[in-house]
C-alpha positions as CSV (number, residue, x, y, z in Angstrom):
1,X,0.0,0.0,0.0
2,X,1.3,3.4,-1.1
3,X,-0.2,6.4,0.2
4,X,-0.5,8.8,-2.7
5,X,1.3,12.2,-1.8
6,X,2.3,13.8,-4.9
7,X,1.8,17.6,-5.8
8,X,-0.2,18.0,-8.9
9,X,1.5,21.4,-9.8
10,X,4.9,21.4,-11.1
11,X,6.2,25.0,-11.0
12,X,4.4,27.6,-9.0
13,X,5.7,31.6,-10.5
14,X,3.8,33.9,-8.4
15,X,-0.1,33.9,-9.4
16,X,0.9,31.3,-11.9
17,X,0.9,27.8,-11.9
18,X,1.5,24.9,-13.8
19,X,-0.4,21.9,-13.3
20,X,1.1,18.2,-14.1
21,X,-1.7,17.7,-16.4
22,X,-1.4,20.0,-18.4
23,X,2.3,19.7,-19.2
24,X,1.1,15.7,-20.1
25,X,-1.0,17.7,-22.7
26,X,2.0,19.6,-24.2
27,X,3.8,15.9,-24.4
28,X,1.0,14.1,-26.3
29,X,1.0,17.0,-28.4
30,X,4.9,17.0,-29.1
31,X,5.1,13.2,-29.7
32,X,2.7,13.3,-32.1
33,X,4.1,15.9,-34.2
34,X,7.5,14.0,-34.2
35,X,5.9,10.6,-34.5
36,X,3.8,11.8,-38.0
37,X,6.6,13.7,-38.9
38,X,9.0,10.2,-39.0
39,X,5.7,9.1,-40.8
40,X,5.9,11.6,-43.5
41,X,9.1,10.9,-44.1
42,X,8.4,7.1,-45.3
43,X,9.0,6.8,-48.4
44,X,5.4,7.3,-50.5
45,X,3.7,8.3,-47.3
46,X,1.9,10.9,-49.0
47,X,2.8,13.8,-46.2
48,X,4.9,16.2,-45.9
49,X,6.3,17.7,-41.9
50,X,4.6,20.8,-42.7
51,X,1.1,19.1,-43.2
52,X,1.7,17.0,-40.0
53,X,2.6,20.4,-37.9
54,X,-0.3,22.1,-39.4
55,X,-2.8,18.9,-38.4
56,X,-1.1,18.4,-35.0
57,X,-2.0,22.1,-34.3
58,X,-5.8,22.2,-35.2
59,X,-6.2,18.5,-34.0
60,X,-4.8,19.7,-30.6
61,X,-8.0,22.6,-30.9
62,X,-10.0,19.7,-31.5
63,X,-8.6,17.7,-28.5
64,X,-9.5,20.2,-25.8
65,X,-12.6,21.6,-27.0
66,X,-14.3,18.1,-27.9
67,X,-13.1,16.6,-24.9
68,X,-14.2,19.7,-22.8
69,X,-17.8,19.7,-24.4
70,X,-18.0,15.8,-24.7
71,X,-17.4,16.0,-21.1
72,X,-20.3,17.8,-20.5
73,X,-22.4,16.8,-22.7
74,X,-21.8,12.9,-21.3
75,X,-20.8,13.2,-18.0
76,X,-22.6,16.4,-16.2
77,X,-25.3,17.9,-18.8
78,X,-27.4,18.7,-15.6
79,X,-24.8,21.3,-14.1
80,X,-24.7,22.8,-17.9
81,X,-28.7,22.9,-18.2
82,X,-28.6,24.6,-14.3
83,X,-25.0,27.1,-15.3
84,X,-24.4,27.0,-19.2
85,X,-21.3,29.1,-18.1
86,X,-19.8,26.4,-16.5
87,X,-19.3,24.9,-19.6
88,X,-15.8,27.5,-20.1
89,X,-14.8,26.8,-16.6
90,X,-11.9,24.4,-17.8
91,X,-10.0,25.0,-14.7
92,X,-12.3,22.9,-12.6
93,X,-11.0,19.9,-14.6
94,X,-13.2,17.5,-16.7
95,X,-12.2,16.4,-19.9
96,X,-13.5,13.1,-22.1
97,X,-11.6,10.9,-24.4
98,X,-14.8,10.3,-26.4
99,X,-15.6,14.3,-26.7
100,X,-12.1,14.9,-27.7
101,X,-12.4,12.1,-30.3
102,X,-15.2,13.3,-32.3
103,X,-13.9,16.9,-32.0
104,X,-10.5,15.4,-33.7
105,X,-12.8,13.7,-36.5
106,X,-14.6,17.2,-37.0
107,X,-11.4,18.7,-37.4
108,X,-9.9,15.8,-39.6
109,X,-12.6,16.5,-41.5
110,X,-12.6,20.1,-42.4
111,X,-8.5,20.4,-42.6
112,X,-9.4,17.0,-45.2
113,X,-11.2,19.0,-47.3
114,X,-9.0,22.1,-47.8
115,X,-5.9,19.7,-47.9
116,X,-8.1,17.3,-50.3
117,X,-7.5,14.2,-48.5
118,X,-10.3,11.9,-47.3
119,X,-11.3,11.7,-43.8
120,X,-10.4,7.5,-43.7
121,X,-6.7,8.2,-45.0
122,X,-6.2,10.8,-42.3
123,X,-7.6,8.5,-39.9
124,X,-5.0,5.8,-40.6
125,X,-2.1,8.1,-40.7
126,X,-3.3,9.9,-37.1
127,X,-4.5,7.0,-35.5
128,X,-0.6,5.8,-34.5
129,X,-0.1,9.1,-33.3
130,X,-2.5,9.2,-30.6
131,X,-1.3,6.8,-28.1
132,X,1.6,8.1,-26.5
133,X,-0.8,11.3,-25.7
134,X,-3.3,9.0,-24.3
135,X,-0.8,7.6,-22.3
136,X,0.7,10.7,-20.9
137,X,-3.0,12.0,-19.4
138,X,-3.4,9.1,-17.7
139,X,0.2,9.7,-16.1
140,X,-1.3,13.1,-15.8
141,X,-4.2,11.8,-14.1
142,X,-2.0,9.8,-11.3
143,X,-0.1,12.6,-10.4
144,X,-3.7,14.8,-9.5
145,X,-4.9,11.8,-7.9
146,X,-8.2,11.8,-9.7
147,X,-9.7,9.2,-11.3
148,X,-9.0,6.3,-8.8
149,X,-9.9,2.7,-8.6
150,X,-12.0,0.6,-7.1
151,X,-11.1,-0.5,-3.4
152,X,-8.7,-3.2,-3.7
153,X,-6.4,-5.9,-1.3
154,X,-3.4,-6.0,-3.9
155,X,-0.4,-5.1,-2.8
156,X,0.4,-2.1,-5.6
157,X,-3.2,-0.6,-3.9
158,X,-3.1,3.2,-3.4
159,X,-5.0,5.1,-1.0
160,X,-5.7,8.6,-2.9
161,X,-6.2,11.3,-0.3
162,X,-9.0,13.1,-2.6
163,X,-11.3,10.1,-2.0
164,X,-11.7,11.2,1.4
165,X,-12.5,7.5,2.8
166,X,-9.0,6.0,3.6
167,X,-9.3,3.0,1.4
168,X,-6.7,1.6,-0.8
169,X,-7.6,1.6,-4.1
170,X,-6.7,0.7,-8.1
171,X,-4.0,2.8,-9.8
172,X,-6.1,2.2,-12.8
173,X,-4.6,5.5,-14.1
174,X,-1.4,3.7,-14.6
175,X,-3.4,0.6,-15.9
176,X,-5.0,2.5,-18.7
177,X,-1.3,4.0,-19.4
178,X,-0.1,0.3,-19.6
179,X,-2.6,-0.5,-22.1
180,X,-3.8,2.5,-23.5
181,X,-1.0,4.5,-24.1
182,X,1.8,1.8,-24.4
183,X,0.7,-1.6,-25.6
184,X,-1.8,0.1,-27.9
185,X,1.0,2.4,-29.1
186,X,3.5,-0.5,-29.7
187,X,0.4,-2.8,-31.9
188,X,-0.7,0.4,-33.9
189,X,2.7,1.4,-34.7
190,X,3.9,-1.7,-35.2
191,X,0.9,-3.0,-37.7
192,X,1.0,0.6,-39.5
193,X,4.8,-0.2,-40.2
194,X,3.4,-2.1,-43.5
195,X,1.0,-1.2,-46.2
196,X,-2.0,-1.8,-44.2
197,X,-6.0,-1.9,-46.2
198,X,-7.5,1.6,-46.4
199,X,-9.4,2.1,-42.9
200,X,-7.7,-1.0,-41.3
201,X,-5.5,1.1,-39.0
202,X,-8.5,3.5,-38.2
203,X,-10.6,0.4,-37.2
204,X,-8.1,-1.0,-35.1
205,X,-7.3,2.1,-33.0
206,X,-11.2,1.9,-32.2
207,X,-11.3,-1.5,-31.0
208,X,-8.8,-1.7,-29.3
209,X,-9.2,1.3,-27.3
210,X,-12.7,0.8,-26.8
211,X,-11.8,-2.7,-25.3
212,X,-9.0,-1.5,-23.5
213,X,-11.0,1.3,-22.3
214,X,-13.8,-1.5,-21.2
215,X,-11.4,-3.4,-19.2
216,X,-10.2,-0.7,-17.1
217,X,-13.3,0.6,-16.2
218,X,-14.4,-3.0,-14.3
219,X,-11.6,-1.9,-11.5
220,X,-12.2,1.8,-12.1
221,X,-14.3,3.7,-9.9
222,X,-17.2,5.2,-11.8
223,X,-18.0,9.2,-11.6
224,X,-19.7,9.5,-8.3
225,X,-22.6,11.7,-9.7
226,X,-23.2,9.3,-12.1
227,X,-22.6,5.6,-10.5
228,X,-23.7,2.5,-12.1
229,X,-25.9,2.8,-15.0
230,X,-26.9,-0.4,-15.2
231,X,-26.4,-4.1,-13.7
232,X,-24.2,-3.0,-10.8
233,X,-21.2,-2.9,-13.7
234,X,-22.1,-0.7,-16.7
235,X,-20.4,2.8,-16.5
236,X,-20.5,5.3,-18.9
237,X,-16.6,4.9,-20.1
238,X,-18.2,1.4,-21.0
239,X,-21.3,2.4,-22.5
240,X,-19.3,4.9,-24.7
241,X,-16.5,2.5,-25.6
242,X,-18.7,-0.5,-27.1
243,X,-19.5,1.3,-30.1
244,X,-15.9,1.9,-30.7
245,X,-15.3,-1.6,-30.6
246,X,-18.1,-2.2,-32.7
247,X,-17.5,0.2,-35.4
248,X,-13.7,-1.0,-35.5
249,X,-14.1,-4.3,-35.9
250,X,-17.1,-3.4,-38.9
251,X,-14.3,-0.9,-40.8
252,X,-11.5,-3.7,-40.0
253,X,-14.4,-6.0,-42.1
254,X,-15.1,-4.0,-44.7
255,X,-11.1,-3.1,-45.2
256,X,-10.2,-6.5,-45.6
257,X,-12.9,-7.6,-47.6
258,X,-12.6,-5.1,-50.0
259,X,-8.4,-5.5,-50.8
260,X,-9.5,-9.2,-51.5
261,X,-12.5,-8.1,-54.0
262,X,-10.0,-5.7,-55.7
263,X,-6.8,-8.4,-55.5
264,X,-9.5,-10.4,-57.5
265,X,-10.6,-8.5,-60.3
């Protein structure tokens, strides 16, 4: 049992200060704009490093305000209906993975359209990118002590001083780090390495995370406000990650079956 004890801000300059987390955010953002740019130089990779730094920068827009508004939208629409300005109050914290994904699609989409490339080939070449990020929130999310396990007897327990009730509990911010962030880094960029089916690396990014995602959340403890939604289990991480896994597996389907249909004609 470790008694959790860190200091969420790093540097403290007078009125200023800077949090953990959002240095994580900065990191994510950095290693995806060197990761695409070692993309873009692949030979035939279709990109250039100033298309990648140009993306990076409006899919990081994308990134916060999704994930601020998906939060809201899925995790406390009451406390927007009761104070719509609360919706701008990022400093209180609450962000969502899902919000900040379809705000990176919408974004995808309009930079696709000036840049004239399709939405599914600038899912396959992002989709490698976004790990590492993932995985530095979550390292982010440790180090605030905020979204904590479930009360546990293993030895690697935590007791988390913002839970206020003394109990040792899942780091299952580091777990989604371990799978999230590393191992799904390591199978993305590792199966993009190769000429891959158009939509094949999209569709795997989705399943996996959203199965990954799923995993975690059956130690995770779910958002007090919100609780169970269903069968003592079900939490809204879960409920938002199924489809995910559903959709991925459909485009990993259709990417497959339509390189054999065109290797046979």
């Amino acid at each position: 049992m470790w008694v959790h004890d860190i200091d969420p801000v790093l540097l403290n300059v007078g009125p200023l200060k800077v949090h953990w987390y959002g240095v994580m955010y900065l990191v994510g953002f950095a290693a995806a704009w060197w990761l695409g740019c070692v993309r873009a130089r692949r030979p035939g990779s279709g990109w250039t490093e100033e298309q990648v730094s140009d993306l990076v920068f409006w899919g990081a827009m994308g990134v916060v305000l999704g994930g601020r508004f998906g939060y809201v939208l899925f995790y406390n629409f009451e406390q927007f209906l009761s104070d719509p300005l609360w919706l701008f109050a990022v400093w209180e914290g609450g962000m969502s993975f899902h919000g900040g994904l379809l705000g990176v699609i919408v974004v995808l989409w309009m930079w696709g359209r000036k840049h004239e490339k399709s939405l599914l080939e600038m899912g396959d070449f992002v989709a490698p990118l976004i790990p590492i990020g993932l995985g530095a929130g979550r390292v982010g999310n440790f180090i605030g002590g905020e979204l904590w396990g479930r009360a546990t007897d293993l030895p690697w327990g935590v007791v988390f001083p913002r839970a206020a009730d003394g109990l040792t509990r899942h780091p299952s911010q580091l777990y989604e780090f371990a799978l999230e962030g590393v191992l799904l880094f390591i199978i993305l960029w590792w199966y993009s390495s190769r000429p891959r089916p158009r939509m094949a690396v999209s569709g795997l990014f989705l399943m996996l995370y959203g199965l990954f995602r799923s995993l975690v959340e059956l130690v995770r403890e779910p958002d007090s406000h919100l609780g169970f939604l269903a069968f003592d289990w079900l939490t809204m991480g879960q409920l938002l990650s199924v489809p995910m896994i559903l959709i991925g597996l459909g485009m990993i389907g259709v990417a497959y079956a339509r390189s054999v249909e065109s290797a046979n004609k």
